[in-house]
N, C-alpha and C positions, 0 to 999 in steps of 0.2 A: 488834610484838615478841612477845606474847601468843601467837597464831599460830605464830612459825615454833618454837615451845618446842616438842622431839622429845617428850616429856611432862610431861601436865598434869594434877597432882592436886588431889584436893581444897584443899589450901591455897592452889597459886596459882592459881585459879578464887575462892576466899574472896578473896583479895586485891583482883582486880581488880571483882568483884561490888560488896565493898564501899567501894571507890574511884567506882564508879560512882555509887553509891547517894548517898556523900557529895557528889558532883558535879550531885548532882540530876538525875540523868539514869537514872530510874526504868524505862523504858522498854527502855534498852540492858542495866539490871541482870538484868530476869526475859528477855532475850533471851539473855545469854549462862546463864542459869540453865538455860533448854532447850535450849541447846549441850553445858553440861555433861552434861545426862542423856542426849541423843542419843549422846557418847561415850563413854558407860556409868560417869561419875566420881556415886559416889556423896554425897549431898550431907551433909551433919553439923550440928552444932546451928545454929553459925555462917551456914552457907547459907541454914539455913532462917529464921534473925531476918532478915539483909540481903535476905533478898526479902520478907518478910512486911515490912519498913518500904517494899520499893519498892511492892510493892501497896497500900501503902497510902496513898503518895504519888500512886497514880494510880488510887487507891479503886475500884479493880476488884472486886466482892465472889467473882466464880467463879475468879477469880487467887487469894485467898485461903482460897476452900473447896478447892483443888485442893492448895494448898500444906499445908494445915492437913489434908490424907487423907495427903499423903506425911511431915508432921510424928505423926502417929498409928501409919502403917506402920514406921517405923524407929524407933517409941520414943522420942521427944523432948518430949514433950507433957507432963513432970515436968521440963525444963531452965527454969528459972529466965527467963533470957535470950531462949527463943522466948517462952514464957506468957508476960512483960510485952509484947513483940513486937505479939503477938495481942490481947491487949487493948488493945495503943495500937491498932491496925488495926480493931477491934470500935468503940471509941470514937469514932474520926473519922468512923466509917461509921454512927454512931448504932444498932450492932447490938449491943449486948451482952447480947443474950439468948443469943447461941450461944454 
């Protein structure tokens, strides 16, 4: 259904990301996260916590330095919601030095 949607913004890409994420199915969330950037939907605070927990469900650390450059580039790195994000993803991953 996703799919045949004529457009798709950032909310409903939020939607399904974070339906995924809760589904534990971390995998298929940062895959549709680089579907949404290929089709140039820009991501907002929300995108970037629901991938910052799936990488960290699948403690990828270059999925999270990658996320956490494009959490910097668009100013979101003072949102409440990704910072705790990041730190839970720093935590699991015994990193919190970054």
């Amino acid at each position: 259904m996703f799919k045949e949607m004529p457009t798709r913004d950032a909310g409903s890409f939020n939607t399904i990301i974070g339906a995924l994420v809760k589904s534990e199915k971390p995998e298929r969330a940062v895959e549709l996260f680089l579907r949404m950037s290929m089709d140039g939907v820009l991501p907002n605070q929300t995108t970037s916590a629901h991938v910052i927990n799936s990488c960290a469900g699948l403690q990828i650390s270059i999925c999270r330095k990658s996320i956490h450059a494009k959490i910097i580039k668009n100013a979101f790195e003072c949102d409440v919601v990704v910072g705790s994000a990041l730190v839970d993803f720093n935590a699991k991953c015994d990193n919190l030095e970054d």
